[in-house]
VOGU-3710 file (C-alpha; in Angstrom, 3 decimals, decimal comma):
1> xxxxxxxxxx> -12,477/-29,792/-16,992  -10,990/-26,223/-16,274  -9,472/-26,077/-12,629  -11,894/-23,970/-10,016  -10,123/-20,094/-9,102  -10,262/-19,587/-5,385  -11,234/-16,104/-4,683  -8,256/-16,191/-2,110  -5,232/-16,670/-4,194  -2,761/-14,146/-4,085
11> xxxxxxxxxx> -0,676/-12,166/-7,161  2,489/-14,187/-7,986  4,899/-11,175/-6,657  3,999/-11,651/-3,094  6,399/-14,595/-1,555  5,304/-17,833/-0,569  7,736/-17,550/2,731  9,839/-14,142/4,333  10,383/-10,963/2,450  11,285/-9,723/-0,989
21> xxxxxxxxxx> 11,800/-6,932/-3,029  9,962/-5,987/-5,844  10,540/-3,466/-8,597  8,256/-0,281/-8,068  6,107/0,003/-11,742  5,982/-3,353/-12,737  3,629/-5,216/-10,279  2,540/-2,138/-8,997  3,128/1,533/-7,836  3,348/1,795/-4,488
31> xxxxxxxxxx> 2,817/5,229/-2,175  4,853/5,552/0,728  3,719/7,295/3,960  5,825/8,010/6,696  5,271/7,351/10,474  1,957/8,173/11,820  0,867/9,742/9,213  1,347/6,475/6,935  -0,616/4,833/9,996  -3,981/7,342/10,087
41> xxxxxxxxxx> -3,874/7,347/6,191  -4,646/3,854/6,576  -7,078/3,579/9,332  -9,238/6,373/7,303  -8,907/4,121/3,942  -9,986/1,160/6,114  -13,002/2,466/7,414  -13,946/3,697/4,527  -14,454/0,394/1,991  -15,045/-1,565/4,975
51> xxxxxxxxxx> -12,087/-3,179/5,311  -11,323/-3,841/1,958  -9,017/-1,549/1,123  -6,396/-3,381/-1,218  -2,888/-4,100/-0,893  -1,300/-1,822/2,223  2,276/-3,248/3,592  3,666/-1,691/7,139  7,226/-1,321/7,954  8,252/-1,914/11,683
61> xxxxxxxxxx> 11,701/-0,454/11,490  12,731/2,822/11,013  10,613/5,336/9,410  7,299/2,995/10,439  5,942/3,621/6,701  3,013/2,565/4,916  3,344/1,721/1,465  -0,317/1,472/-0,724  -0,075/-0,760/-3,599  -1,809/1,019/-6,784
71> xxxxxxxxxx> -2,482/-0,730/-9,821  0,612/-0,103/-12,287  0,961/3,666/-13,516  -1,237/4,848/-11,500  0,872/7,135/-8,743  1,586/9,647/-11,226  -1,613/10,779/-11,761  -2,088/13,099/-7,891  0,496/15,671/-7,076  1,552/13,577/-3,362
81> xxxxxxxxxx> 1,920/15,831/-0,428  4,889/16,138/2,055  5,147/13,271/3,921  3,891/10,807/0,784  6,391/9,293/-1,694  5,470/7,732/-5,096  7,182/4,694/-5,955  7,572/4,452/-10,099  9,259/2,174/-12,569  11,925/5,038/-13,435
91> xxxxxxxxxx> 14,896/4,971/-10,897  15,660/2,144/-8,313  12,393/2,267/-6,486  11,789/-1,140/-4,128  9,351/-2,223/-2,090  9,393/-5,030/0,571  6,475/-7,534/0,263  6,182/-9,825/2,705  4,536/-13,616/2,432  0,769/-14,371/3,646
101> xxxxxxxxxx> 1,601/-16,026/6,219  4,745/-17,066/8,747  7,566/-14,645/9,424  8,138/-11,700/7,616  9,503/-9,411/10,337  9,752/-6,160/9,560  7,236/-6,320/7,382  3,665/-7,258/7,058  0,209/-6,531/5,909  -1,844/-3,865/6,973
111> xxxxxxxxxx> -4,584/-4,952/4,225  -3,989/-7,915/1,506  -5,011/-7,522/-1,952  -8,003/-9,329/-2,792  -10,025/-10,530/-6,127  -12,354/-8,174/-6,103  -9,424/-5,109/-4,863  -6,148/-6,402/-6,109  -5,026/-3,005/-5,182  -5,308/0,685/-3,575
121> xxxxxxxxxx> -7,568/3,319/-5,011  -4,921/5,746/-6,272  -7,677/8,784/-6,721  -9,693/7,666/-3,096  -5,663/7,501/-1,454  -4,853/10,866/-2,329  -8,496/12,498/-1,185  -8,008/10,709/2,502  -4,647/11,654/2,310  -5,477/15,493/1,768
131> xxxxxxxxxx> -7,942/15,657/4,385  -5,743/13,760/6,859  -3,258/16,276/6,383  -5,801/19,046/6,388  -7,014/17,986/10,033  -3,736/18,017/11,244  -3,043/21,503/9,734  -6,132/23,026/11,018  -5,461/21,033/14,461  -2,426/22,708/14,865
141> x> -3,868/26,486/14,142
//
């Protein structure tokens, strides 16, 4: 008898309990968004697949960044705007992932991963990302 998958279980790099640092490029690539920016990139992605947007952690302290989760070699592939970071394999790119559930302070999910979106749409990221940034330009004018 083969042992029934719950659509609920999580990837084995995010922690049972706390925090921890992963390896950019490995798990995944990750996208990092400063500030409010980071925070209407991810209201726009949410909207838009209904609340199913894949992997998004937020950062309380400092910056107050974003970082999307993208499926592994992915982030290369869109030239990121000012104010967006990718997060590769090459160099000592981290990213904090905090646990489901209990304390992870200062980080925690925006969106979790699921089985049907383990993670961000690199290609739909960068379009809602461009027009974000578009808006604001034009706002400003």
């Amino acid at each position: 008898m083969e042992p029934k998958n719950s659509p609920d279980l999580m990837p084995s790099w995010i922690p049972a309990t706390g925090h921890a640092l992963r390896h950019a490029g490995i798990h995944f690539d990750a996208v990092r968004i400063i500030g409010m920016l980071g925070e209407q990139v991810a209201y726009e992605l949410m909207q838009f697949t209904d609340f199913r947007a894949g992997p998004i952690v937020r950062s309380r302290i400092g910056d107050r960044s974003m970082y999307f989760l993208l499926p592994p070699g992915s982030a290369r592939a869109c030239r990121w705007p000012v104010g967006a970071e990718a997060l590769v394999r090459e160099g000592a790119a981290f990213v904090g992932v905090p646990a489901v559930h209990g304390l992870t302070y200062p980080l925690d999910w925006r969106s979790l991963p699921s089985a049907q979106v383990p993670f961000v749409d690199a290609e739909l990221l960068f379009e809602l990302l461009v027009k974000v940034v578009d808006d604001e330009i034009r706002a400003v004018r």
